[in-house]
VOPAGU-2260 file (C-alpha; in pm, 1 decimal, decimal comma):
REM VOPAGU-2260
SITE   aa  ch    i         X         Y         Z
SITE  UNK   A    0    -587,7    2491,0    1540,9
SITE  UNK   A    1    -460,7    2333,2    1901,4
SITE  UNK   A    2    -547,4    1957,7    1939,6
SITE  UNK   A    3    -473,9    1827,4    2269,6
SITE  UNK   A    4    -514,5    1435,8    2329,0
SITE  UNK   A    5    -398,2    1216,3    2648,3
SITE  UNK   A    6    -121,5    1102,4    2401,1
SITE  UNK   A    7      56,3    1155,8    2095,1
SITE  UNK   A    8     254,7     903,1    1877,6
SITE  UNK   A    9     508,8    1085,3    1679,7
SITE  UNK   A   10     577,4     738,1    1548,9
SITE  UNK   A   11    1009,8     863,4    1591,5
SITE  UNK   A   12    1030,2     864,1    1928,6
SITE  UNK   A   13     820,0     759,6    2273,7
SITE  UNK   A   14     486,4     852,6    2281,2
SITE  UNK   A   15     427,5    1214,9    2393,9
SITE  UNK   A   16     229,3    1198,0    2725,6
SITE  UNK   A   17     -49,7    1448,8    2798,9
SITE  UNK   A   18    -130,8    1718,3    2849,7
SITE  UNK   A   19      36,4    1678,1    2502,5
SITE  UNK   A   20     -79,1    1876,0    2204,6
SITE  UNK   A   21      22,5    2004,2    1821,9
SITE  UNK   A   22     -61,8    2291,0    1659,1
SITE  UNK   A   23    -230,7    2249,8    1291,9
SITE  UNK   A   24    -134,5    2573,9    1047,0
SITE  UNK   A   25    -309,9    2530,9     661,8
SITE  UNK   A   26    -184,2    2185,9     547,7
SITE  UNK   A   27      93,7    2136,6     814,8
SITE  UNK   A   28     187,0    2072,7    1180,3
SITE  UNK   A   29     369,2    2364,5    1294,3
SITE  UNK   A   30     428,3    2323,2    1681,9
SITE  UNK   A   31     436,0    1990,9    1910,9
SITE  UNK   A   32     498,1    1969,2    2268,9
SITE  UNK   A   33     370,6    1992,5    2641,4
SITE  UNK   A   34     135,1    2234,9    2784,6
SITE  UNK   A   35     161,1    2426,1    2483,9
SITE  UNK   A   36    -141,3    2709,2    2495,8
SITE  UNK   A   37    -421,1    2852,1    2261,3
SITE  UNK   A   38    -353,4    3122,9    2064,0
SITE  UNK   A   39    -592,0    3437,3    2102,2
SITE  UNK   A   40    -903,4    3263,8    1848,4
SITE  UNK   A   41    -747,0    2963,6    1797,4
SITE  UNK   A   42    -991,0    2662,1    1753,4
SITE  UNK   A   43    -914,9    2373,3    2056,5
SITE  UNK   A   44    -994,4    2040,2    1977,7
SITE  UNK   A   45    -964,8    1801,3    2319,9
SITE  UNK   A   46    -911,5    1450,8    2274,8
SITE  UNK   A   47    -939,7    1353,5    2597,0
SITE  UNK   A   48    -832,0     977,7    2695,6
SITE  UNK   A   49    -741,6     930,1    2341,1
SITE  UNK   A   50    -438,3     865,4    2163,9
SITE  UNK   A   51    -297,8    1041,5    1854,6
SITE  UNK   A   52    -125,2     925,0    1587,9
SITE  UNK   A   53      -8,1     982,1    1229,7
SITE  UNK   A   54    -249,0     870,3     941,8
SITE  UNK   A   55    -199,0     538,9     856,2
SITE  UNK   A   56     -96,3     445,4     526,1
SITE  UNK   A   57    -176,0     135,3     267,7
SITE  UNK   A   58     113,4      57,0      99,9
SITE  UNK   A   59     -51,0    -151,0    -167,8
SITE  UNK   A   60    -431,3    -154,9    -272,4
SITE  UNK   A   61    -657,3    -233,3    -570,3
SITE  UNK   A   62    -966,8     -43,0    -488,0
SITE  UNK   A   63   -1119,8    -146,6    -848,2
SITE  UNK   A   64   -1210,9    -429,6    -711,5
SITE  UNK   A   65   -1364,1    -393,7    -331,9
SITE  UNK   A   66   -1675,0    -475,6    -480,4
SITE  UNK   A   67   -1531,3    -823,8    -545,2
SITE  UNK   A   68   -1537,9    -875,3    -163,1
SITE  UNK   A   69   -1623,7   -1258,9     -54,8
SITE  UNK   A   70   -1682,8   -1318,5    -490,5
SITE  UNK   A   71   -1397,5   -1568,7    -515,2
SITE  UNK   A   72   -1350,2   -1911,0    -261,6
SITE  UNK   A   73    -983,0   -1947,1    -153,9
SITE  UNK   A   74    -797,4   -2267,1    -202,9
SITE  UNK   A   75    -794,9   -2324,3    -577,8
SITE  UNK   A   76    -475,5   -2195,0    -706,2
SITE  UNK   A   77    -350,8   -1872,0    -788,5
SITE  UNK   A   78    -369,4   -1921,4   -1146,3
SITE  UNK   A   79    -747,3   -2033,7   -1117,7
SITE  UNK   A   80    -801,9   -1717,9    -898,8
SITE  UNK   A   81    -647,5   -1485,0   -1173,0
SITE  UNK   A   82    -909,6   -1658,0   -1435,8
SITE  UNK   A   83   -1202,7   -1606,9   -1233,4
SITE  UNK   A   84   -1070,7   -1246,8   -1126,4
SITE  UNK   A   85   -1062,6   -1191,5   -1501,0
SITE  UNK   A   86   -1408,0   -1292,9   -1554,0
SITE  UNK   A   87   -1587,8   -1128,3   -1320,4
SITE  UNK   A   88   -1383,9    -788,7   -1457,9
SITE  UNK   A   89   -1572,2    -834,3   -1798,9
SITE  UNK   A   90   -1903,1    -852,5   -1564,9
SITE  UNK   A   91   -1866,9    -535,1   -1425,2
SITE  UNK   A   92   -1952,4    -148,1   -1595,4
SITE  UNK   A   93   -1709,5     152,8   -1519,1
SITE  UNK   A   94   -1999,8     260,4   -1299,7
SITE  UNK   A   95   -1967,0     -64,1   -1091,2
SITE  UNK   A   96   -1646,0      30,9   -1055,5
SITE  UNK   A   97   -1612,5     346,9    -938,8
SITE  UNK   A   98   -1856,5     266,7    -670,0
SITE  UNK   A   99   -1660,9      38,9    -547,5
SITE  UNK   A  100   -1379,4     302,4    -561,9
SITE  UNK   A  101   -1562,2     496,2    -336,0
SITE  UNK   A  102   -1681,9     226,4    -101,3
SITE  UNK   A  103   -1319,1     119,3     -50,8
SITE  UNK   A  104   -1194,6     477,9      62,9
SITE  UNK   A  105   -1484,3     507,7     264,3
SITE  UNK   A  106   -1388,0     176,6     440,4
SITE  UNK   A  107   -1031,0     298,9     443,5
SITE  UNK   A  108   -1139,9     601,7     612,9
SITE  UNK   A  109   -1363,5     413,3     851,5
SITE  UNK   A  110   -1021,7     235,9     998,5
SITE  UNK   A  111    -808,1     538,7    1053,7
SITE  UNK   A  112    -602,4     526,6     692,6
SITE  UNK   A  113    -523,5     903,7     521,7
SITE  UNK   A  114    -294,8     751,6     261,2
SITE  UNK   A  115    -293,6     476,5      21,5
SITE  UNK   A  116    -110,9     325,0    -258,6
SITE  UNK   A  117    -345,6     211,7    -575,4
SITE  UNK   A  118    -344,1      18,4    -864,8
SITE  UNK   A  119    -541,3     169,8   -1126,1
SITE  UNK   A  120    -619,2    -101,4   -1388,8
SITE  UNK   A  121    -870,1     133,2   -1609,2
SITE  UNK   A  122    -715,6     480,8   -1640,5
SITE  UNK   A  123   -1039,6     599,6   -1776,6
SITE  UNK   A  124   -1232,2     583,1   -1461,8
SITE  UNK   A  125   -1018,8     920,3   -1330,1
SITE  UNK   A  126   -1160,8    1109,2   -1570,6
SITE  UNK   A  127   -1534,2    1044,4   -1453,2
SITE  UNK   A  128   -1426,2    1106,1   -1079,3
SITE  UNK   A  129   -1358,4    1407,3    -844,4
SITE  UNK   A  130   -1066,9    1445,9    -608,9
SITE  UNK   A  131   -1024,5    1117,2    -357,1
SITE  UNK   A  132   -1126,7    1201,8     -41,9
SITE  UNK   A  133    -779,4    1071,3     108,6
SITE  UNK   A  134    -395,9    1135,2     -10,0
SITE  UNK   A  135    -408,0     874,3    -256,5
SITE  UNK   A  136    -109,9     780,8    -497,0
SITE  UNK   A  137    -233,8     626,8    -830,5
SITE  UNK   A  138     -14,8     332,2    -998,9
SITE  UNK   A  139    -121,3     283,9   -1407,0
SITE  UNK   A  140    -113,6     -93,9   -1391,0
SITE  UNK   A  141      81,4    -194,2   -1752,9
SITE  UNK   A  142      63,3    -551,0   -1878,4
SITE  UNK   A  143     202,9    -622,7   -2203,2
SITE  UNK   A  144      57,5   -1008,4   -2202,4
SITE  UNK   A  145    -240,2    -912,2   -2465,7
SITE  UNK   A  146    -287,1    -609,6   -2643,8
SITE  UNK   A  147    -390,9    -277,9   -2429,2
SITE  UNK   A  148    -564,5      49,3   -2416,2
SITE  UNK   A  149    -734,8      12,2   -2716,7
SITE  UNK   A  150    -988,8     285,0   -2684,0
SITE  UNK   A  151    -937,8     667,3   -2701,2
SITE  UNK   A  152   -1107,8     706,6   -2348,2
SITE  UNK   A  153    -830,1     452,0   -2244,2
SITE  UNK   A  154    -575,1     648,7   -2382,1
SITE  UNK   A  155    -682,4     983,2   -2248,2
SITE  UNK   A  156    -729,0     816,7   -1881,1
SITE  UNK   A  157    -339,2     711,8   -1865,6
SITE  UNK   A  158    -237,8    1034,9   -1991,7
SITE  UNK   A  159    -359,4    1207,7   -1695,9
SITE  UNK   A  160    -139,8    1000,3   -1476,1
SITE  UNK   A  161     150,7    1232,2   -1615,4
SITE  UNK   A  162     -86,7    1579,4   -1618,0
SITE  UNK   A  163    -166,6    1543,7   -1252,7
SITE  UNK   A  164    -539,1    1656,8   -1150,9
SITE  UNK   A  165    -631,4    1989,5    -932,0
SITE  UNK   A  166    -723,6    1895,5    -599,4
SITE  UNK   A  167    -607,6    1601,3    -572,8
SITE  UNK   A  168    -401,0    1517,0    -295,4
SITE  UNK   A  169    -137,5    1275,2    -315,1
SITE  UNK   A  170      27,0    1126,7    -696,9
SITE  UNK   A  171     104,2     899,7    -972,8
SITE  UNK   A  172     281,5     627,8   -1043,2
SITE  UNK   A  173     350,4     330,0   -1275,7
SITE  UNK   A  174     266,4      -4,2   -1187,4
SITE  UNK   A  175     417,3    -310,8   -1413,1
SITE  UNK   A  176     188,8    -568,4   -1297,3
SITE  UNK   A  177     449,1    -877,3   -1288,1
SITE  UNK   A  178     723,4   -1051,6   -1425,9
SITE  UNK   A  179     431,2   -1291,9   -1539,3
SITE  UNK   A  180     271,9   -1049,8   -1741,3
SITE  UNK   A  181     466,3    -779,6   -1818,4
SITE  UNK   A  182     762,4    -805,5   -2019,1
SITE  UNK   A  183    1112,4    -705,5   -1972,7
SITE  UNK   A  184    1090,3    -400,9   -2250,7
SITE  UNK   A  185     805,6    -286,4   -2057,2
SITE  UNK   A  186     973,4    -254,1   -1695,3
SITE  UNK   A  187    1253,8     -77,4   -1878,0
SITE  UNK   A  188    1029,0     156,0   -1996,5
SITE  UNK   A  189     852,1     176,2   -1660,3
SITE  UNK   A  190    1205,3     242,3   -1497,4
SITE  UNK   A  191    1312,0     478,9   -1788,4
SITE  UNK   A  192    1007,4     707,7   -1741,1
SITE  UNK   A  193    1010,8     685,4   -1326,0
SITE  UNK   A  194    1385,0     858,1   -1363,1
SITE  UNK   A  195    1256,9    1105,1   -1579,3
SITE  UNK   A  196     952,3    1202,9   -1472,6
SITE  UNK   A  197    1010,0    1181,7   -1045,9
SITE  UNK   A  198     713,5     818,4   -1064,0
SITE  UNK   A  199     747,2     571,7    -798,9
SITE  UNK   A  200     692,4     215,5    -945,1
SITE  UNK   A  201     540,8     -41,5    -777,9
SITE  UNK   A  202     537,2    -441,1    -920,4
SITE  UNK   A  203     409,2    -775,1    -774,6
SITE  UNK   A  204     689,6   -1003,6    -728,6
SITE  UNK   A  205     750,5   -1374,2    -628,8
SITE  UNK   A  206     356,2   -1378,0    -490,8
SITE  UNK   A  207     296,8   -1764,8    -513,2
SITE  UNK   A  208     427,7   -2076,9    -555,7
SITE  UNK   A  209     267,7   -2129,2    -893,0
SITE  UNK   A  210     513,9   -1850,5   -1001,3
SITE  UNK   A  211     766,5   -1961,4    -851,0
SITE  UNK   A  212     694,0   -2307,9   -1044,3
SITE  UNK   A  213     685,8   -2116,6   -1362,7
SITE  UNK   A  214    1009,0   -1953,1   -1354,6
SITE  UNK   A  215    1247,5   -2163,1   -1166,7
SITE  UNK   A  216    1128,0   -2515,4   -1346,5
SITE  UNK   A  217     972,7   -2394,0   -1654,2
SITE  UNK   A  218     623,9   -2580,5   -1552,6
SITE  UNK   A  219     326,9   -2591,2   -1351,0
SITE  UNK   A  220     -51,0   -2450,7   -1409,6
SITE  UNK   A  221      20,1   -2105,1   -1438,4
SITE  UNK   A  222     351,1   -2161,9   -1722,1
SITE  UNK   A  223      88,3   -2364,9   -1893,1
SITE  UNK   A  224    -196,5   -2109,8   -1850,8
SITE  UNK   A  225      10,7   -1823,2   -1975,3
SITE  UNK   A  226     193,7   -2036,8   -2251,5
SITE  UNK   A  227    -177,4   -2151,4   -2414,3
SITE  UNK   A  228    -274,7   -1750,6   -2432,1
SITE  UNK   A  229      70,1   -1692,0   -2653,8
SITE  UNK   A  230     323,4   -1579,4   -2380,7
SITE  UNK   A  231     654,2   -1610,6   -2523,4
SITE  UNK   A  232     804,6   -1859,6   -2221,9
SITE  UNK   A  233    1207,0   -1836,7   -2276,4
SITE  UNK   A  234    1218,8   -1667,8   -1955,7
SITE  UNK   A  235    1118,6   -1966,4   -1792,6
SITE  UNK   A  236    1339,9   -2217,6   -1596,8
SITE  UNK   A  237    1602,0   -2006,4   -1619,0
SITE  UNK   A  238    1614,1   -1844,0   -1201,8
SITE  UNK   A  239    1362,5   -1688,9    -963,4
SITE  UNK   A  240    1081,0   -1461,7   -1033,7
SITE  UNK   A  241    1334,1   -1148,4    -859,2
SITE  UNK   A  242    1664,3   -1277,0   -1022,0
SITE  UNK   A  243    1430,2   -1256,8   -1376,0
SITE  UNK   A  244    1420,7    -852,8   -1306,6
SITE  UNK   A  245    1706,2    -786,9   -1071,5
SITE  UNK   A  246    1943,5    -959,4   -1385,6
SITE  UNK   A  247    1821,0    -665,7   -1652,5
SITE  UNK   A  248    1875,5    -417,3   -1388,0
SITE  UNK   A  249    1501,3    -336,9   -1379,1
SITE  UNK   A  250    1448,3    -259,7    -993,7
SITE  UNK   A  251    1597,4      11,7    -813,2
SITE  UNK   A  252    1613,1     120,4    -429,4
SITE  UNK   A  253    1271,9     331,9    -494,7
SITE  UNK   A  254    1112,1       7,3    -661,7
SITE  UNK   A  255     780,2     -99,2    -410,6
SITE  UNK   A  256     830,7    -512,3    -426,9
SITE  UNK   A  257     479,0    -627,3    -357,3
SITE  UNK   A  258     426,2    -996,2    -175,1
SITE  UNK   A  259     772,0   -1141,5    -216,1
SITE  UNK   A  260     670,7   -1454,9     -23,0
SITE  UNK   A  261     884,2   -1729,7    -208,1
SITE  UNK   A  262    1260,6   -1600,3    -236,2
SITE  UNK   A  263    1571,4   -1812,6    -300,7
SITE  UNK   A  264    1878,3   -1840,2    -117,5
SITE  UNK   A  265    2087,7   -1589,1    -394,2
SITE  UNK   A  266    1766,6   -1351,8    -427,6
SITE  UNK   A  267    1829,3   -1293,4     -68,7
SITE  UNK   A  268    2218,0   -1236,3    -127,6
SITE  UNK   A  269    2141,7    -977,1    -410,3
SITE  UNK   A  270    1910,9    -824,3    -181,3
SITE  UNK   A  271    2187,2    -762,4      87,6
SITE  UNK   A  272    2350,4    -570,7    -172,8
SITE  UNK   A  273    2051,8    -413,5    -287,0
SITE  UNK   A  274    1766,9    -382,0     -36,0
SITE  UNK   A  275    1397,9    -294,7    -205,5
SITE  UNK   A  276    1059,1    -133,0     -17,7
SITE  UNK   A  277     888,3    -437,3      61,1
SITE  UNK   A  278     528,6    -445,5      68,8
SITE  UNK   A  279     382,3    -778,9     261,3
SITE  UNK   A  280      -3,9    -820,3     281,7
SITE  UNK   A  281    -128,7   -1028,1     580,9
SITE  UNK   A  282    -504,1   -1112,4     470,2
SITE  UNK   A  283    -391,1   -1204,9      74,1
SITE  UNK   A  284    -102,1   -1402,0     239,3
SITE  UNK   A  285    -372,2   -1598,8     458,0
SITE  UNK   A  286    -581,4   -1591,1     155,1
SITE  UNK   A  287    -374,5   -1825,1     -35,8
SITE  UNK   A  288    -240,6   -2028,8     218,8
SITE  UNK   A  289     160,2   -1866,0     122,5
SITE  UNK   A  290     495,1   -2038,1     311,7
SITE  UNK   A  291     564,2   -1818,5     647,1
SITE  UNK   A  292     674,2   -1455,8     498,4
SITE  UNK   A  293     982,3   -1408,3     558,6
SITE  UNK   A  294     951,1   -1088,5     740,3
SITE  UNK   A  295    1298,5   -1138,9     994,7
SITE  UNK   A  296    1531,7   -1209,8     707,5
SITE  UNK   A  297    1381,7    -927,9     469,8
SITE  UNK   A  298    1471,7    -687,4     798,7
SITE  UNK   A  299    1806,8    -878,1     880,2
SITE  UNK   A  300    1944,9    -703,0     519,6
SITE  UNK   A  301    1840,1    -429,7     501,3
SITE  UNK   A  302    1464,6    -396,5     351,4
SITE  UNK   A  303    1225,1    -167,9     450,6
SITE  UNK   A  304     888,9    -318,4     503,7
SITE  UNK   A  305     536,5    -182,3     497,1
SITE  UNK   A  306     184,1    -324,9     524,6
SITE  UNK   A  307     -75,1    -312,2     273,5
SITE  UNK   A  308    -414,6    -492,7     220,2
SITE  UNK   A  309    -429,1    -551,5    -130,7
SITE  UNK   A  310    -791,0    -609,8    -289,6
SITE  UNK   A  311   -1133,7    -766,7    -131,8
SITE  UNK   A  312   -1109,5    -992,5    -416,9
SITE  UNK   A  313    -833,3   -1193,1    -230,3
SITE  UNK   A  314    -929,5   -1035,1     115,2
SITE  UNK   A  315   -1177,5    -944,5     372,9
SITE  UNK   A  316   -1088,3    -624,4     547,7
SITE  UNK   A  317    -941,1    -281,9     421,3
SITE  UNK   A  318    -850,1    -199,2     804,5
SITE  UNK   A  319    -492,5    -213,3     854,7
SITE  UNK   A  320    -509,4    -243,4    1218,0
SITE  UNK   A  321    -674,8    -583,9    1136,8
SITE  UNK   A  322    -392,8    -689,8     915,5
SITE  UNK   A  323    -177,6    -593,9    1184,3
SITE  UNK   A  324    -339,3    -809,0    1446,0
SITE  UNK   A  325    -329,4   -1088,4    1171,5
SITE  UNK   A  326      57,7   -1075,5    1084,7
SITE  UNK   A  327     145,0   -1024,6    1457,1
SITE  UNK   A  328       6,9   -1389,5    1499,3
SITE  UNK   A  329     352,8   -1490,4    1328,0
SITE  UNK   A  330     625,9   -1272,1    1484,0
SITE  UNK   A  331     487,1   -1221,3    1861,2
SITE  UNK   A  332     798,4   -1109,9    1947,5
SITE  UNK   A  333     769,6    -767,1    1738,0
SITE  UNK   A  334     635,6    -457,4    1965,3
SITE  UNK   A  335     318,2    -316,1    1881,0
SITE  UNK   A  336     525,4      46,3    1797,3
SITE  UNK   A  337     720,5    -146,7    1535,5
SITE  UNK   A  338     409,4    -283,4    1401,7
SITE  UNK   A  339     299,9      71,1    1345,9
SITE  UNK   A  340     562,5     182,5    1205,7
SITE  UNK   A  341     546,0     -58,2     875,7
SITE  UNK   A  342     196,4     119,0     850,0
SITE  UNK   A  343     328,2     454,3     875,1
SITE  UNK   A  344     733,9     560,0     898,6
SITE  UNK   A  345     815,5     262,9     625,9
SITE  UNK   A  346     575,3     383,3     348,5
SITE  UNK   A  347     607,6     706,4     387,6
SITE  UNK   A  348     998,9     632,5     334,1
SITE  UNK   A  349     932,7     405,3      37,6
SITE  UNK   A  350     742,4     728,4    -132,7
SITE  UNK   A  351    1030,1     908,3     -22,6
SITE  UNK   A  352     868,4    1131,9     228,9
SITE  UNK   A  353     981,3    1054,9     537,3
SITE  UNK   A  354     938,0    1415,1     649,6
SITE  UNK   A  355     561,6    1466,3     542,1
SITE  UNK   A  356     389,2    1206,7     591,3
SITE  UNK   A  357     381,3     892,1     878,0
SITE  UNK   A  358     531,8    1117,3    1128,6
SITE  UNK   A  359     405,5    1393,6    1389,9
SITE  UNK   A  360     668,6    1616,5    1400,3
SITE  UNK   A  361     695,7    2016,1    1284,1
SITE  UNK   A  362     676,4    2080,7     905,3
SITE  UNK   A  363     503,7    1716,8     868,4
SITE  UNK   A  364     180,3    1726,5     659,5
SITE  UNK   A  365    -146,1    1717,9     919,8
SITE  UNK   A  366    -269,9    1389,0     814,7
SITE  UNK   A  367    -376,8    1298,8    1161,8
SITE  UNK   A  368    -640,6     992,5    1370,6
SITE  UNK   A  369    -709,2     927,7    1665,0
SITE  UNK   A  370    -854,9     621,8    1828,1
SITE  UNK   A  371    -964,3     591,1    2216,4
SITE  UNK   A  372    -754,4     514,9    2485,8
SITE  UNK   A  373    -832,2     235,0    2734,6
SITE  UNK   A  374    -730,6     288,1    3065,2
SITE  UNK   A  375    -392,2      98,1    3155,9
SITE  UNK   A  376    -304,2      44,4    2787,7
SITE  UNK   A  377      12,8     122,9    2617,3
SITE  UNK   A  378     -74,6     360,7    2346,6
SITE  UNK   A  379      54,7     185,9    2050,2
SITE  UNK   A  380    -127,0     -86,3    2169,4
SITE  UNK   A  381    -415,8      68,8    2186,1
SITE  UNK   A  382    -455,0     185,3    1855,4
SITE  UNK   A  383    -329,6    -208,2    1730,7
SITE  UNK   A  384    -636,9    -371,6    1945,8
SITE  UNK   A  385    -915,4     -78,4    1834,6
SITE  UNK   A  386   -1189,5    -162,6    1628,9
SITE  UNK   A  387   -1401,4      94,8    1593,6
SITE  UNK   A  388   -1393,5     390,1    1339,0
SITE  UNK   A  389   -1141,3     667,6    1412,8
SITE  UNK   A  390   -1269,6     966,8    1689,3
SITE  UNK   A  391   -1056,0    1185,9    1454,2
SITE  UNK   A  392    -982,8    1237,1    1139,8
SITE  UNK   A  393    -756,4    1482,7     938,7
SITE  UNK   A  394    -604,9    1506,7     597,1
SITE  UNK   A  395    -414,8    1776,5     508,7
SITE  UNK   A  396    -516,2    2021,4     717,6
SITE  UNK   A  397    -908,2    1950,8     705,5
SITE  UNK   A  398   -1112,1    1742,9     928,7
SITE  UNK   A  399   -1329,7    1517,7     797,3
């Protein structure tokens, strides 16, 4: 298959001016260049004023809970948020939940994304679903805070995370949920079995001030929250939420830090020596009314940042382009190319695939959108300011 478009964004170099054009082989990208010609029978696909671009990618979702859209007010406290989040969990049936599953990758889909990064908090749903219409890497949320996976079904669910399913593009992964909730032994364990198995881990880290509260001081609603349910709170008022994990040597360079909004001078410094895949999420940031992320010191040592959208439980959009537009609101100066790239070169790089995916280039997977083209609009820019649902779309290989 040829597919010709006004431009191409190999997201690694300058966008590829027309008549540009890559040629699609099974699952990958085989050829890109100029004036490159059909083969004798070879499909054409013309993209005419239109711009072409990797797949974007969602560094950190919760699809479980897109139903949850608009079901919580903002500006209560995180700790109140994470009771009435838990509430409206026990309201829902694993039927409510994998349609709202499939609503969120259809709403992914609908704003140009091919790849995203979920948190899984009930295992068992995987075993009632088919393969995910997008490359879609699933994290088994652990919490050790109250007891767990009590029923078979529960049980069975995680173990596929290590089986792998046929069809399915994309992987698994472990998710300790936070410092908060999940306990030291556990993200040992979590680390232990990532090194042994190939697993990326992902964890929320440093998300809100009430955290931050609870860990550097030993006090504030959520220390007192978590201490009445029978967390053991020794941990507390001892250092930062990071230093907590970075001190047991529980993070490592492939670790995905999620939110990371309220850092101390030294977490920086250990950071320097030790940069982590950062994953900051505009809309939840917004949400909850977080200090300014600090987005040019993260960069300044080293971290590698992506973009994610987290749930529409703390949320209102699953488009990344809109989170894009919302974070650029801080950091004007930033060009709209390096925008993109925390949406598509930076995850891909955190999953360690740098090569496949995020990228046009040859041997890449063909995870491929396009978006239209304005007249007298930089390209990059063009795809940041579009709101409409993608004129193309391609995962591995297959149009959709």
């Amino acid at each position: 298959m040829l597919i010709r478009a006004s431009q191409i964004l190999s997201m690694t170099g300058p966008a590829l001016s027309g008549p540009a054009a890559l040629r699609v082989e099974g699952e990958r990208i085989r050829e890109v260049g100029l004036y490159l010609q059909p083969l004798p029978g070879e499909e054409v696909i013309d993209l005419d004023d239109q711009v072409l671009l990797p797949g974007l990618i969602n560094a950190h979702c919760h699809l479980d809970y897109t139903g949850f859209r608009g079901a919580i007010f903002s500006g209560k406290g995180f700790t109140e948020w994470i009771k009435k989040i838990n509430s409206l969990k026990l309201s829902y049936t694993p039927e409510n939940f994998l349609t709202s599953i499939q609503d969120g990758f259809q709403q992914l889909m609908d704003s140009g994304c091919t790849t995203v990064l979920n948190i899984e908090a009930f295992p068992e749903l995987l075993l009632k679903m088919g393969p995910p219409p997008i490359r879609t890497w699933w994290f088994l949320e652990l919490i050790d805070l109250r007891a767990r996976m009590e029923k078979d079904e529960a049980l069975m669910g995680a173990l596929t995370f290590f089986q792998g399913q046929d069809g399915w593009l994309g992987g698994f992964g472990l998710s300790p949920h936070a410092p908060y909730t999940s306990s030291v032994e556990l993200y040992r364990l979590a680390k232990h079995c990532s090194e042994e198995l190939g697993l990326p881990i992902t964890t929320h880290i440093a998300e809100s001030v009430e955290e931050q509260e609870m860990f550097l001081y030993g006090e504030g609603p959520m220390y007192e929250f978590l201490k009445s349910i029978g967390r053991d709170m020794q941990d507390c008022g001892q250092g930062s939420a990071l230093s907590h994990l970075l001190e047991f040597g529980l993070l490592n360079g492939k670790c995905l830090a999620v939110h990371m909004n309220y850092l101390q001078n030294y977490d920086f410094q250990a950071l320097q020596e030790n940069p982590l895949n950062v994953v900051h999420c505009p809309g939840c940031h917004d949400y909850f009314g977080h200090a300014r992320f600090p987005l040019e010191k993260l960069q300044s040592i080293g971290c590698n940042i992506s973009i994610g959208t987290d749930s529409l439980a703390s949320n209102d959009t699953l488009d990344l382009r809109k989170e894009l537009r919302r974070a650029r609101l801080n950091y004007p100066e930033l060009s709209a190319r390096s925008w993109l790239q925390m949406v598509t070169t930076a995850p891909a790089k955190a999953l360690g695939l740098e090569d496949e995916l995020g990228v046009i280039k040859p041997g890449a997977l063909a995870d491929l959108v396009a978006f239209p083209l304005p007249p007298d609009t930089e390209p990059h820019e063009a795809v940041l300011q579009s709101r409409d649902k993608p004129t193309f779309f391609m995962v591995n290989g297959v149009r959709k």
